[in-house]
LUMDREN-231938 format. One line per field, with one value per residue (C-alpha): residue in one letter; z, y, x. Coordinates in steps of 0.25 Angstrom, whole numbers, plus 2048, in hexadecimal, padded with zeros to 3 digits. Layout:
<rs>
residu <- c(A:...)
up <- c(Z:...)
north <- c(Y:...)
east <- c(X:...)
</rs>
This chain:
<rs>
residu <- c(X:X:X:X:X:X:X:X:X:X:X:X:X:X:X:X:X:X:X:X:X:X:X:X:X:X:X:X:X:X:X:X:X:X:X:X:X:X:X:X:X:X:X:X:X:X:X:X:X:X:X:X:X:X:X:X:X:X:X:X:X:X:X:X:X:X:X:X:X:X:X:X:X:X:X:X:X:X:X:X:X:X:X:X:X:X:X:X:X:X:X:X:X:X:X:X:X:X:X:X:X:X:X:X:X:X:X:X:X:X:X:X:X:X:X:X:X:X:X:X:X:X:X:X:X:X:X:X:X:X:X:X:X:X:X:X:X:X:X:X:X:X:X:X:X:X:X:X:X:X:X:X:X:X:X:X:X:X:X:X:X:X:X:X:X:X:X:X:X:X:X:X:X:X:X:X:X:X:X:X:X:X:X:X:X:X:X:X:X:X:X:X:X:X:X:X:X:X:X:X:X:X:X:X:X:X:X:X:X:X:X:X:X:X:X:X:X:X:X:X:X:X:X:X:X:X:X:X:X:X:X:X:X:X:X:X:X:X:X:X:X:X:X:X:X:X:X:X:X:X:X:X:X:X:X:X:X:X:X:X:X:X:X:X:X:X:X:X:X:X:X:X:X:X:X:X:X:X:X:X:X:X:X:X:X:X:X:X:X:X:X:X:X:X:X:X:X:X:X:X:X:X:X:X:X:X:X:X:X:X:X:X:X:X:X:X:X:X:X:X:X:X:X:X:X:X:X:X:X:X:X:X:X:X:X:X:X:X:X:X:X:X:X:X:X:X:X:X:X:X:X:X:X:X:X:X:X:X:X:X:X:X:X:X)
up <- c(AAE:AA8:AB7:ABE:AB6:AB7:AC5:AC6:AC1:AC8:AD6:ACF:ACC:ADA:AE0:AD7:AD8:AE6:AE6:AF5:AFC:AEF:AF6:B04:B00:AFB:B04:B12:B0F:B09:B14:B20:B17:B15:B25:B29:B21:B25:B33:B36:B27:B28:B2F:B36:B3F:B4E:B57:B66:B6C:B76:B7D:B82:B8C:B8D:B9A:B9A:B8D:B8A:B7D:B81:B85:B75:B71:B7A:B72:B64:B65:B6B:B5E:B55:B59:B4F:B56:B62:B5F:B67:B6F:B78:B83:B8F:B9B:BA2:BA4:B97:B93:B9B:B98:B8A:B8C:B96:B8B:B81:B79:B7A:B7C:B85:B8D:B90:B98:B97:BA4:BA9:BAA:B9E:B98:BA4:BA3:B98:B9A:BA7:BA1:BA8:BB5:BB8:BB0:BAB:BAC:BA1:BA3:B9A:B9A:B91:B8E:B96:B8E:B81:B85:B77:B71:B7D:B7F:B71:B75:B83:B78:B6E:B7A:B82:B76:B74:B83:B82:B76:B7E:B89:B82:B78:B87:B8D:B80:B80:B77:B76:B72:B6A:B62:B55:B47:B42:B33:B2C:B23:B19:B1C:B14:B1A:B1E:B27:B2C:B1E:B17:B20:B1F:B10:B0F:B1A:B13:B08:B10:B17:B0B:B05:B11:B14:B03:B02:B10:B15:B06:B00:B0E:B0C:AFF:AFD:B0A:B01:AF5:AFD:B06:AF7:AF1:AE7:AEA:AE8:ADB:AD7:ADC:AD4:AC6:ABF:AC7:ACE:ADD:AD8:ACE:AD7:AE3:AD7:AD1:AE1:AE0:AD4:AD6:AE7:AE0:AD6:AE2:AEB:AE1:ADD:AEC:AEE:AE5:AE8:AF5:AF3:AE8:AF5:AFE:AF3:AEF:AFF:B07:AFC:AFF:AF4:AF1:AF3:AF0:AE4:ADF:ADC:AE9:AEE:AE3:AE7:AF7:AF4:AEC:AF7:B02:AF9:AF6:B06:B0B:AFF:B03:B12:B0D:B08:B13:B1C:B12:B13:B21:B22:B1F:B1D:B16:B24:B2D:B21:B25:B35:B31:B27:B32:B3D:B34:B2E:B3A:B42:B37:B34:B40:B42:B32:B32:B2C:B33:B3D:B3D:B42:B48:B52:B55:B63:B62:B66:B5A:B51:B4D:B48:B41:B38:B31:B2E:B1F:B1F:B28:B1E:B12:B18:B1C:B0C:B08:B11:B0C:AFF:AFE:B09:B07:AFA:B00:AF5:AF6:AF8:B05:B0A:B06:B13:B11:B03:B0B:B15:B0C:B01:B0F:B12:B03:B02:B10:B10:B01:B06:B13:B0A:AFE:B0C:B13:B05:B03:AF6:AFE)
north <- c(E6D:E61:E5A:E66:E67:E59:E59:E64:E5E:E51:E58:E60:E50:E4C:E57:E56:E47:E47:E4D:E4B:E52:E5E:E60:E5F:E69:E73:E6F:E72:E80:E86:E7C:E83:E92:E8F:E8A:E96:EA1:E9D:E9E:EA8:EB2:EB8:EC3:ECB:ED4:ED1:ED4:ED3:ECD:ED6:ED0:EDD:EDD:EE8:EEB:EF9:EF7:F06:F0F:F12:F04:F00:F0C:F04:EF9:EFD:F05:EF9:EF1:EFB:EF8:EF1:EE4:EE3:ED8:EDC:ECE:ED4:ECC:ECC:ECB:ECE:EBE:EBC:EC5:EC0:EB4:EB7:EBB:EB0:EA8:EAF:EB1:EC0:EC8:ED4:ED5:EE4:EE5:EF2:EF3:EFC:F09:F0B:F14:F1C:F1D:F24:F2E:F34:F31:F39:F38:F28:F1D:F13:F05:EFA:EEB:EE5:ED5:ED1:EC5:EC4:EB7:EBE:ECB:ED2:ED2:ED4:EE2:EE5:EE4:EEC:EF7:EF7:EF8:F03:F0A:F0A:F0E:F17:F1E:F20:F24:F32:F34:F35:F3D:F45:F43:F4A:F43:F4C:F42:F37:F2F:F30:F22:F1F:F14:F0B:F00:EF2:EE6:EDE:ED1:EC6:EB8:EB1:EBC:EB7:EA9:EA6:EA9:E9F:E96:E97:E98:E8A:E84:E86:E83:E76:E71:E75:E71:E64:E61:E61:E59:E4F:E4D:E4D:E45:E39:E3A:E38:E2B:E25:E28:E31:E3B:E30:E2D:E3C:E3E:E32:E38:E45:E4F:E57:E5C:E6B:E66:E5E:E68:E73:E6B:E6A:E78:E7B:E70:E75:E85:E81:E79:E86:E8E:E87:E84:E94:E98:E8F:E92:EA1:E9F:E96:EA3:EAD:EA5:EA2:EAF:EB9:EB9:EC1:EC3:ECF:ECF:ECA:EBD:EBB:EBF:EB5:EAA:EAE:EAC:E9D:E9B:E9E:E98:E8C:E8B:E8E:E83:E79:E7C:E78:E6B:E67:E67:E5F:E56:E55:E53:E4A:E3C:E37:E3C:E3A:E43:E4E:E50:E53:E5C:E65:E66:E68:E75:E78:E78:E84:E8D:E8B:E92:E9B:E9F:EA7:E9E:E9E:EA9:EB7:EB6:EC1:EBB:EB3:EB2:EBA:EB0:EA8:EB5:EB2:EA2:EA8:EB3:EA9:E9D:E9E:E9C:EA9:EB1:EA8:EAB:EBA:EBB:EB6:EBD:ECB:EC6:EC2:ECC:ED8:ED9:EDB:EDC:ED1:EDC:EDE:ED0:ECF:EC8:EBC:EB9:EB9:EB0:EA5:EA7:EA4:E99:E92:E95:E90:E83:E7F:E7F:E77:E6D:E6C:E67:E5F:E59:E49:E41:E36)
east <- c(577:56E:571:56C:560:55D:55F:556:54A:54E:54C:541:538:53E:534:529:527:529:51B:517:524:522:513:517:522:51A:50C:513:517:50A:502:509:509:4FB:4F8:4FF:4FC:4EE:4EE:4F9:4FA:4EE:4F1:4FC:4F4:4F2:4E7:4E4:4D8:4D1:4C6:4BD:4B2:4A9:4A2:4A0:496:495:498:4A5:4AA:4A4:4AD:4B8:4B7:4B3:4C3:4C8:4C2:4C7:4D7:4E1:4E3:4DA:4CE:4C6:4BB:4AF:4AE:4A2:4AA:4B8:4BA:4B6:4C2:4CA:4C8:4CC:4D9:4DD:4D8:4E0:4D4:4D8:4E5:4DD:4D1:4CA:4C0:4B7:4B1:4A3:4A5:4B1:4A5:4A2:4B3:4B4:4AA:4B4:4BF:4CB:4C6:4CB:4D0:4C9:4D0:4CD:4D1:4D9:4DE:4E9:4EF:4FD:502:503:509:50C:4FD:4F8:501:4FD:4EF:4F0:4F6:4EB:4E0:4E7:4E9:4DB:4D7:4E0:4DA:4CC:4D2:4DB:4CB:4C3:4CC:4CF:4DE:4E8:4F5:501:509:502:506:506:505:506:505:50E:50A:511:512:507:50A:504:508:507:511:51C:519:51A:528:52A:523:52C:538:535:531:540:546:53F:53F:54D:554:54B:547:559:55B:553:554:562:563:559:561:56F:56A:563:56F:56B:576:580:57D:57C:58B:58F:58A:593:588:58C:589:585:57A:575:573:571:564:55F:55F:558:54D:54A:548:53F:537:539:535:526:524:528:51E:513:512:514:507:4FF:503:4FD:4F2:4ED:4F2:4F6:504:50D:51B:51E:52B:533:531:540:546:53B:541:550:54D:545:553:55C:553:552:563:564:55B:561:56D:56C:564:571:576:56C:56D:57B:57B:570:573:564:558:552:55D:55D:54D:550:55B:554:548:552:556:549:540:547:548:539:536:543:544:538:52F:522:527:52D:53D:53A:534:53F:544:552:55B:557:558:566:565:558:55E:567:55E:55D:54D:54C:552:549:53D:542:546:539:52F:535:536:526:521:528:52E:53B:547:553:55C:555:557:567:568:55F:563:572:56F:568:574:57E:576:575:583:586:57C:582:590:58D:585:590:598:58E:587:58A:587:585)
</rs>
């Protein structure tokens, strides 16, 4: 017991007089949090530019225009010409283009008799906002045209709201923070140090003393969750502090998910550094690993959006079920009897990864 605890605080000094790798450890996360979070998490709402030329100029053309500006998710630009508009969705400035043309008021005055056609550009390249677009506007349109002609519709809606959590881009992107945070401090960071300690000979000399190899890994352990722990909390406090982000969930589930994630990623660090016979080869492999399931762990992206072929490989990665596990966790509130399947599948891979090790760990 007087070995572990020494060996605990050993690691504990290593990381704290190593001052430069301890900032750089903890910068880089809240760097690209804060980087991110500014440019993408201030919003989750998504509007459509609609460029709008008016050459009609009269009260009902303004009454056009003023219903047009009143629709949730159409931003309306007023421009002077049809090639100007044009111009603007060729340019990409703006998803749709309408043009009101002269006698659009005269239209509505005899409305019934003809139909009055109204140009409409869109943007063929971006399909989906554009559709979306072409919806909103028609739906509009099509409201005028049932007032003038004083339709009455048999069937109709009865929308009714329900409160959701409300989220945007920095919400799901803390958690992923996090998530890579443990897996590249405990994964890269046990490779390369065990990888050093081996080729100094620092293990050699550990295996010739009465310690034994479970102490050794045991006061790894304890000395990477009290690192993951502060750096958890300082950059959940940075989160608050700069985009209000709360926790919405239990702060304990959110400790027992750092701990598996921390003993997963340990655990498979062990093994890159049993394989790797240099300090220098254990880098290249734990960055072979790591760089994939930056961006197929859910990370910076939703999986979701995931091409389906990849769909299996991606639902057992261990940091697509960390990052999952955190984000309801922080964002939701969910309980951890709700998320059975995740603390599973990182207890399979800490169990899994720890075996694999204690075969492939060398002393020497």
């Amino acid at each position: 017991m007087r070995a572990y605890g020494q060996l605990t605080l050993a690691q504990l000094r290593i990381f704290m007089r190593n001052k430069q790798v301890l900032f750089w450890t903890l910068a880089f996360p809240i760097f690209l949090m804060v980087m991110l979070g500014s440019f993408l998490g201030n919003g989750n709402s998504m509007s459509v530019q609609l460029a709008i030329v008016d050459e009609d100029n009269t009260e009902a053309s303004k009454g056009l225009q003023d219903a047009l500006q009143k629709t949730t998710g159409l931003e309306l630009e007023k421009l002077a010409s049809a090639s100007d508009a044009k111009a603007a969705v060729k340019n990409g400035d703006s998803q749709l283009a309408l043009v009101i043309p002269k006698g659009y008021g005269d239209s509505t005055k005899t409305a019934g008799s003809s139909t009055f056609e109204l140009p409409i550009l869109f943007n063929e390249t971006n399909l989906t906002v554009s559709q979306l677009g072409l919806t909103l506007v028609n739906s509009v349109i099509d409201g005028i045209s049932k007032a003038q002609v004083n339709y009455s519709p048999s069937l109709v809606t009865a929308p009714e709201g329900v409160e959701s959590v409300e989220l945007e881009y920095i919400d799901f992107l803390v958690p992923g923070i996090l998530a890579m945070m443990i897996m590249s401090n405990n994964m890269n960071g046990v490779a390369g140090q065990i990888a050093a300690w081996r080729e100094r000979g620092i293990l050699r000399r550990m295996q010739g003393t009465t310690l034994r190899a479970s102490t050794f890994i045991s006061a790894q352990i304890t000395a990477r969750l009290v690192l993951n722990g502060l750096q958890a909390i300082i950059v959940l406090l940075v989160a608050n502090l700069i985009f209000d982000v709360k926790v919405s969930g239990s702060w304990f589930n959110l400790l027992l998910f750092v701990i598996l994630g921390t003993l997963a990623f340990m655990a498979i660090g062990f093994i890159i550094a049993g394989i790797a016979k240099t300090p220098e080869s254990a880098a290249p492999i734990a960055g072979f690993l790591s760089f994939p399931m930056l961006f197929l762990g859910g990370v910076f992206f939703p999986i979701s959006n995931m091409p389906e072929f990849l769909q299996p490989i991606v639902e057992i990665l261990p940091i697509a079920h960390l990052t999952h596990a955190l984000r309801e966790t922080m964002n939701v509130g969910t309980p951890i009897t709700d998320l059975g399947l995740e603390v599973l599948i990182l207890f399979a891979w800490l169990v899994g990864a720890f075996f694999v090790a204690s075969r492939t760990f060398k002393w020497e």
